[in-house]
Phi, psi and omega in degrees: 000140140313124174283147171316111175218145166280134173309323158293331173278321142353285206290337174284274177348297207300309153335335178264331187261343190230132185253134225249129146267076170306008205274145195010075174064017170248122176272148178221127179255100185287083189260107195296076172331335173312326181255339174333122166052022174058042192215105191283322184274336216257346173307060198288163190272005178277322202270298141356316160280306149349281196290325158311309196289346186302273192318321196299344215257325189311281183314341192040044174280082200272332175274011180111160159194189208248156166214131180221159189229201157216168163214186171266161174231142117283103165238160152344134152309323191239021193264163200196144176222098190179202178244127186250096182267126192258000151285057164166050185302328190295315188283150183328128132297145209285352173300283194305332154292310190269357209210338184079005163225122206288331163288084226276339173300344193255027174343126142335135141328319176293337199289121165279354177236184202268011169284301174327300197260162132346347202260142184200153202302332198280326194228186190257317180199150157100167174263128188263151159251137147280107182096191185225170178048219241248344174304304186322130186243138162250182185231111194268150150282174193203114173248141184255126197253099195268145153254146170233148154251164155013050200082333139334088204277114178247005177188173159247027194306152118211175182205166179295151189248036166297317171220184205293171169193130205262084230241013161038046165053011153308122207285169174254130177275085187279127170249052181035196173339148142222171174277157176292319194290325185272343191244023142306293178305295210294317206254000167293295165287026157256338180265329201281321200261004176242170182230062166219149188293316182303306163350287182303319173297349182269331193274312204291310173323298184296001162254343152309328196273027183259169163307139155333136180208184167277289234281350174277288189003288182313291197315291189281008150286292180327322177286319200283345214269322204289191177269039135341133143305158200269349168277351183254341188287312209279329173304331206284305192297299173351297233258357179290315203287001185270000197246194222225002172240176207281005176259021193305289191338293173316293160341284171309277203311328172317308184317305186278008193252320190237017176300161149318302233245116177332289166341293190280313176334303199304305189290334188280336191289337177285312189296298184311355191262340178249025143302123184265055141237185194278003179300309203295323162325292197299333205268295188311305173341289167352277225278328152231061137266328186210029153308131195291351200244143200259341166289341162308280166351272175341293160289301208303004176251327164308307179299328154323304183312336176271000211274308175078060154213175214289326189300307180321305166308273146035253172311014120289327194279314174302325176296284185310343152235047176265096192274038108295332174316134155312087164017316191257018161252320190313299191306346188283294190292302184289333197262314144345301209293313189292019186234344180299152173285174191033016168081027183273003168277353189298321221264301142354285193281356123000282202267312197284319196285334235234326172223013189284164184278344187264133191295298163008265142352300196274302174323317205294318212285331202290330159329284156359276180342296183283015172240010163296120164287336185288154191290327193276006153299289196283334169267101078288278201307321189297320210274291188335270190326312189271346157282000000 
């Protein structure tokens, strides 16, 4: 809730706190919490937005504008979440938009905000690595970018603020940092208030891309669960397989086995796949293996194919000389093996060509074969051709 503030005294603060960039034609109005009311901790980004949509009303930016914030991520070194165009290789990042400096690892001294500086909700200072090779995670900014019409949410971004973001020169409200929880919270009651589906798939990615929590979770079960159109449904099952608690696994495999809708079936067999554990391998095996959708099946065997381990190969291998099996899953199945790393389907498409009972199948594998570099490919295809 909002505290009682006179519309004039907003308008006086804000005068004191927000600094204008204008530079190539995007404006950006920096509204510094730090100084509001002398009261630094006490600022919510709920009462920080509030005071934006004021100065935004002040200002009669009547064609819309932006309200942005940041938060932390643990990510990847080279992993990025936004639009990268290299025909605009040149342009501001939006860290360099909003701060004037192009590198966001390297902030100024002068910087007062929590944007600004090194401090971040995951660590106490610095940029930290977690792990190690190719696992190691830093701690990035994020910036999250709302459009408003008339108050009005008419979009989501977000992106890393590392690279550009084309905000069509509608000026920008920075309202700095915020904690996950307050801005978790913030983008929870914009998917309760708006009624358009794109809206909503932009508000759930943008609460997926916060740190794992229960409280996302919950939010994005509660959606898959509801009467949601299955394109607002189907985000939700993405961003479920992106968290951390213990029912994703159960939670996916239910999905894919007993949703209506193909769609949201498909995207959970998908979600589940890209959990790296060995629970999540045994559920896709399951699923194709004894999945009720034969479009189930079908993925949970592609997606096996990336797993590149012997259950896997295994359960791909059991499906394709499954004579009760569909036809168009086996085939399904034969095309999984030609997707495994290190040629580990070769021996396999072997064996489909050289005996399966459906000719279909021994043509598909001998295709297969031949486009195969490995020597035990090219002598199979020699015994064939001379048998």
């Amino acid at each position: 809730m909002f505290p009682v503030f006179s519309y004039s005294f907003l308008v006086l603060s804000l005068l004191n706190v927000a600094c204008t960039d204008k530079s190539i034609g995007q404006e950006v109005i920096r509204i510094n919490h730090s100084q509001i009311n002398n009261s630094p901790n006490d600022q919510s980004l709920n009462e920080r937005l509030e005071i934006a949509h004021n100065l935004a009303k002040k200002n009669n930016s009547k064609n819309g504008y932006w309200i942005g914030y940041c938060i932390s991520r643990l990510m990847e070194k080279n992993s990025y979440v936004g639009a990268f165009d290299s025909r605009k290789r040149n342009t501001k990042s939006i860290f360099e938009m909003v701060y004037g400096v192009k590198n966001e690892s390297e902030p100024t001294p002068e910087f007062d905000s929590d944007c600004g500086k090194m401090v971040y909700d995951l660590v106490e200072e610095g940029t930290i690595i977690i792990g190690d090779g190719k696992d190691a995670k830093i701690v990035k900014k994020i910036a999250v970018l709302i459009l408003f019409e008339k108050e009005y949410v008419r979009e989501v971004n977000i992106s890393n603020m590392s690279l550009h973001a084309d905000l069509d020169e509608k000026p920008l409200y920075w309202l700095e940092a915020a904690h996950d929880d307050e801005s978790v919270e913030l983008l929870k009651s914009m998917f309760q208030k708006t009624k358009t589906n794109e809206v909503k798939e932009d508000v759930i990615r943008a609460i997926g891309l916060h740190q794992p929590s229960d409280e996302i979770f919950l939010f994005l079960k509660n959606i898959l669960l509801s009467k949601a159109d299955d394109d607002v449904r189907e985000e939700s099952v993405f961003w479920i397989g992106q968290q951390e608690h213990e029912e994703v696994i159960s939670l996916l495999t239910a999905t894919a086995q007993k949703d209506n809708s193909e769609d949201v079936r498909e995207k959970a067999v998908f979600s589940l796949s890209q959990v790296e554990t060995e629970t999540a391998t045994d559920s896709l095996i399951s699923l194709a293996r004894k999945g009720k959708h034969a479009g189930t099946r079908s993925k949970a065997l592609f997606w096996l194919a990336e797993k590149a381990s012997k259950k896997a190969l295994d359960a791909i291998k059991d499906v394709v000389f499954d004579d009760d099996e569909d036809a168009e899953v086996q085939r399904q199945a034969l095309f999984a093996l030609t997707q495994m790393d290190n040629h580990d389907g070769v021996n396999e498409l072997i064996k489909i060509a050289q005996k399966h009972h459906n000719p279909k199948l021994r043509k598909e594998a001998i295709f297969w074969l031949g486009q195969s570099e490995d020597e035990r490919a090219v002598e199979a295809l020699v015994e064939i051709v001379k048998n």
